[in-house]
C-alpha positions in Angstrom: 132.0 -29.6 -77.6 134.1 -30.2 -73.8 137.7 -29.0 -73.0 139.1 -30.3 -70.0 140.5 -27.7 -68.0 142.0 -27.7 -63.9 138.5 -28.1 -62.6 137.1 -31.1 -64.9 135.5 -31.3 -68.4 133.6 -28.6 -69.0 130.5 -28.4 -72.2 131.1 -25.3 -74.6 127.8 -23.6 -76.3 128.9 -21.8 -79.3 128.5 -18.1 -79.6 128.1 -17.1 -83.0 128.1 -14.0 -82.5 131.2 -12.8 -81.5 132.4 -16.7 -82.1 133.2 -18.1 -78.8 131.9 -20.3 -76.0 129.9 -19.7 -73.0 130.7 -22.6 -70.9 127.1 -24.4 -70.1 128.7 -26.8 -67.2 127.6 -26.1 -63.6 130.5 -24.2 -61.8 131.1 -22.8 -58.8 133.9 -21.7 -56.6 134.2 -23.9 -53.3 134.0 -21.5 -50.1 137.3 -23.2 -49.2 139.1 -21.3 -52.4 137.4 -18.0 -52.0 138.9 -18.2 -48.8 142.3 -19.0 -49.9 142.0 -16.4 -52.4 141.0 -13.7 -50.4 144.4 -13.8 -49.0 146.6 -14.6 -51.6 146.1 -15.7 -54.9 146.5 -19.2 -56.2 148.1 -20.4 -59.6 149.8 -23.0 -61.4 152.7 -22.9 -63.5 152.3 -26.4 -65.2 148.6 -25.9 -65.8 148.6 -21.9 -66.8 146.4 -20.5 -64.4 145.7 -17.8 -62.3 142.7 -17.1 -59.6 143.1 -13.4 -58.2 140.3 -11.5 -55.7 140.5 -7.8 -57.8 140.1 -5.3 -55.1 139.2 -1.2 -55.9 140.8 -0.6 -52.3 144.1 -3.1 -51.7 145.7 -2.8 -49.0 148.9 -4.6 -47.6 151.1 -7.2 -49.6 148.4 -9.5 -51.0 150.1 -9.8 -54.9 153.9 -9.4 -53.2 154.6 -13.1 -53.8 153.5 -13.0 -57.3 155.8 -10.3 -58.0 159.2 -12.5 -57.6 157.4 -14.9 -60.5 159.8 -13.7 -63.8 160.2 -16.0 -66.6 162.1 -13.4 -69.3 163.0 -15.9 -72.1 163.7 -13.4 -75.3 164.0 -16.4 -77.6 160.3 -17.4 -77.0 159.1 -13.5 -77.3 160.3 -13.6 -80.7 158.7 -16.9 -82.0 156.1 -15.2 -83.5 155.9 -11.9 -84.7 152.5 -12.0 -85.7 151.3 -13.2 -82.5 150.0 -10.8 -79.4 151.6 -11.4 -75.8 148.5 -12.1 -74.2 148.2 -11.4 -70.3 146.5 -14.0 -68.1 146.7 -10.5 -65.6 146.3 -7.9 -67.2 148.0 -4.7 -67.1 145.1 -2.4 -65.9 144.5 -4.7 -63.3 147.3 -3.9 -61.0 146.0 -1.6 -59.3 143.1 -3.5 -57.9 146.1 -6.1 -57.2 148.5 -3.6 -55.1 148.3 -1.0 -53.0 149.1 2.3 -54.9 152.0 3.3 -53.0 153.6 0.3 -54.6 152.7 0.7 -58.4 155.8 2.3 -59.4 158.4 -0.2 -58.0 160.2 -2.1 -60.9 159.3 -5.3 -59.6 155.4 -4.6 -60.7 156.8 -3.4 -64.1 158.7 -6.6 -64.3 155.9 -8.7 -63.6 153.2 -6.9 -65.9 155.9 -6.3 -68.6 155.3 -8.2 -71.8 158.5 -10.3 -71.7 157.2 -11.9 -68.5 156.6 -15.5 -69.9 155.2 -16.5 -66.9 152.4 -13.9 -66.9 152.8 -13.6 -70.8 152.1 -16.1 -73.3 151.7 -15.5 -77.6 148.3 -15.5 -78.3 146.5 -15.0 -81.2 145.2 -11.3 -81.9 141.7 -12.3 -82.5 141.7 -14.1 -78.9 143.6 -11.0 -77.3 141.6 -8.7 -78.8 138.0 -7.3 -79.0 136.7 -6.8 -82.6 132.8 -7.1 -84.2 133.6 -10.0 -85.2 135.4 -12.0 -82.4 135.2 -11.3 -78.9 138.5 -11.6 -77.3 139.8 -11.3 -73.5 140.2 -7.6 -73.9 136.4 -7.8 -74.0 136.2 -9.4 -70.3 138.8 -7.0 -69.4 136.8 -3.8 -69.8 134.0 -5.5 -68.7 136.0 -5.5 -64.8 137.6 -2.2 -65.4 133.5 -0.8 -66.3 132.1 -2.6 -63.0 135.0 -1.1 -61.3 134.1 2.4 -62.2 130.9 2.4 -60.8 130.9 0.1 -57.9 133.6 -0.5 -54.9 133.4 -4.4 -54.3 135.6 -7.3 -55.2 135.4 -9.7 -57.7 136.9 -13.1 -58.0 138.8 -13.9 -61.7 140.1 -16.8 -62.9 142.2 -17.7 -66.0 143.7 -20.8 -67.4 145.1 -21.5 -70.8 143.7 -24.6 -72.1 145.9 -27.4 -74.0 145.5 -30.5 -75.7 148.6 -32.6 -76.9 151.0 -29.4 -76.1 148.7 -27.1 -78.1 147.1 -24.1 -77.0 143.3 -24.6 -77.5 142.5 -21.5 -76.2 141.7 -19.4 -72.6 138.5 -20.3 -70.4 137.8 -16.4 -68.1 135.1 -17.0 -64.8 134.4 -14.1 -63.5 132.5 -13.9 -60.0 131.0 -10.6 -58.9 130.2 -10.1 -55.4 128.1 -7.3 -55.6 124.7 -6.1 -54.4 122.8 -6.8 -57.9 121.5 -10.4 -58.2 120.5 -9.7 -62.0 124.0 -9.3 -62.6 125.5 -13.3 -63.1 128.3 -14.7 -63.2 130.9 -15.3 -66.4 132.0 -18.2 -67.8 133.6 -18.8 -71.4 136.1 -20.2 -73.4 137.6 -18.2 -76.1 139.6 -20.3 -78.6 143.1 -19.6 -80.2 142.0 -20.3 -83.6 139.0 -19.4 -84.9 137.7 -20.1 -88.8 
């Protein structure tokens, strides 16, 4: 199976267990956008997604100009009430995203809050969530927030919700460490919307 996303087609090998994709395509970040995204992150509204260098110490205003991007549209966050609102950045990682000083000012809350449709979208539980069944993005999530607890690099993230024809396939996660432990690889998956 392929899903195009913002950096090509990319092949999907099925994960049974936990029933999503590891992406098997070659990838790697150009040394021109780790650049660019050590100072300030990159994203794209039209194409839904986000590359961000998490930090445990930030310092200065590297996330500022993400903070003025609020999309609160209470129509959509009603369209489905049986739907998560599904971060592309989560919550918990703010504070590898701003300086600690600055957590408290409403413009983070606005930006991290769940009406913020253009950090926000509905997404189904089993994708948000982690479970023994389905690995979701909360999976990924902890997975930064563990590697965080014991070590005091960076490491790059990128999201992007994927479509086809207007519908939401699903969200493909790379996560780049930059760390002093080769054994420890890079991430790449896909993990769909709908799963049977």
């Amino acid at each position: 199976m392929e899903i195009n996303t913002s950096c090509g087609k990319m092949k999907l090998d099925q994960v049974n267990d936990g029933n999503y994709y590891n992406i098997s395509t070659e990838y790697e970040v150009s040394p021109e956008d780790l650049e660019r995204v050590e100072k300030q992150p990159i994203f794209s509204e039209s194409k839904k997604f986000f590359k961000v260098m998490l930090r445990k110490e930030v310092k200065g205003d590297y996330f500022n100009k993400m903070l003025g991007k609020i999309n609160h549209d209470k129509s959509k966050s009603q369209q489905d009430k049986y739907k998560d609102k599904g971060h592309f950045i989560a919550s918990a990682f703010k504070k590898f995203l701003i300086p600690l000083k600055d957590l408290k000012e409403q413009k983070v809350n606005n930006f991290f809050g769940k009406n913020n449709g253009f950090n926000v979208s509905l997404q189904d539980s089993k994708a948000n969530r982690n479970s023994i069944k389905y690995r979701g993005q909360l999976f990924y999530e902890q997975k930064i927030l563990d590697y965080f607890n014991k070590q005091d690099e960076k490491i790059y993230f990128e999201i992007e919700e994927i479509f086809e024809e207007n519908k939401v396939l699903g969200r493909r996660i790379y996560i780049h460490r930059f760390m002093k432990n080769p054994e420890i690889k890079d991430i790449h998956v896909f993990i769909p919307e709908e799963r049977n």
